[in-house]
C-alpha positions in Angstrom: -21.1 -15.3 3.0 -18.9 -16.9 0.4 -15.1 -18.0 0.7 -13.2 -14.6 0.8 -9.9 -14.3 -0.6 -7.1 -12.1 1.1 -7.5 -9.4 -1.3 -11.2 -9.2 -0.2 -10.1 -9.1 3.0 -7.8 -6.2 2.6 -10.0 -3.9 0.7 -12.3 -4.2 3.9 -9.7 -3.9 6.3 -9.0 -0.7 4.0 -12.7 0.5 4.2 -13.0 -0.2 7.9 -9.9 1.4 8.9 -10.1 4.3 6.9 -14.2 5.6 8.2 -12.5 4.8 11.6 -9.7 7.1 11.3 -12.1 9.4 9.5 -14.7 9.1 12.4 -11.2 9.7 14.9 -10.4 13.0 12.7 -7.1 11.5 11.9 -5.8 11.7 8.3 -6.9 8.6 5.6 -3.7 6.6 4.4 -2.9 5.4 0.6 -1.9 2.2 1.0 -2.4 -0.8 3.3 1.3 -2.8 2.7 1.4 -6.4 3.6 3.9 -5.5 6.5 1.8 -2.8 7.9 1.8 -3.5 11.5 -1.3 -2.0 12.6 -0.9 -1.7 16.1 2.7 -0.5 16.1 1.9 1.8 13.4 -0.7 3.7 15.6 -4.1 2.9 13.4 -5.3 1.2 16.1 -5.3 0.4 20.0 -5.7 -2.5 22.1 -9.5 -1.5 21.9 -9.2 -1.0 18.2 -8.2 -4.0 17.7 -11.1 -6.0 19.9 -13.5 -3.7 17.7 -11.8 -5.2 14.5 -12.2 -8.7 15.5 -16.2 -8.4 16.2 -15.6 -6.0 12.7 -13.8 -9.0 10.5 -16.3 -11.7 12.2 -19.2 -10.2 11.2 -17.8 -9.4 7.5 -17.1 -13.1 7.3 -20.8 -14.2 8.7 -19.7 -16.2 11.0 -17.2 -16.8 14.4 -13.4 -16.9 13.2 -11.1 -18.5 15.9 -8.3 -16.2 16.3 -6.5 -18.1 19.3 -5.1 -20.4 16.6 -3.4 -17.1 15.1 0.0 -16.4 16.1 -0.4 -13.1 18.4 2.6 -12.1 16.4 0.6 -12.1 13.3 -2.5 -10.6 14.3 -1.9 -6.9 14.2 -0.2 -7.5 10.4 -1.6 -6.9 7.7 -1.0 -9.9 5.3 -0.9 -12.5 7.8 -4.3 -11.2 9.2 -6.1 -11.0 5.5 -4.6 -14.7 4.6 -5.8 -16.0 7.8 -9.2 -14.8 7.9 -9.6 -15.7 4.3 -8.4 -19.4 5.7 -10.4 -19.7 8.0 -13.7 -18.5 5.9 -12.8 -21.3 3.3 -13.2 -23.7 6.6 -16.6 -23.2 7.3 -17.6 -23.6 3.4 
């Protein structure tokens, strides 16, 4: 795949998370802020969040190394579409 930019990123952390929630029978959201934690915020679980690793890898086409991500950081929404967008611009 080519270099991704965050906002690419973000419109597939969008599309992902909103067929989950679908698939979950929970209600779609509007907008995916920059500060949106996520985790915290209930969109997803500890399981969820393994599932959109593998998700975010395969979007990319290739391994992304998210031990160099601070944990902090992983579960946010900015932080998580700038680093995956990084790291994609790595590997090309």
């Amino acid at each position: 795949m080519s270099v991704l930019t965050p906002t690419d990123v973000r419109s597939f952390l969008k599309d992902y998370l909103g067929q989950r929630l679908k698939a979950d029978g929970r209600a779609a959201f509007e907008d995916l802020p920059e500060d949106r934690d996520l985790l915290l915020s209930g969109m997803i679980d500890s399981i969820g969040l393994l599932d959109l690793v593998a998700a975010l890898q395969e979007f990319a086409g290739h391994e992304i190394d998210f031990e160099i991500l601070d944990p902090e950081e992983m579960t946010i929404v900015g932080p998580l579409c700038r680093f995956v967008a990084h790291q994609t611009s790595q590997v090309n």
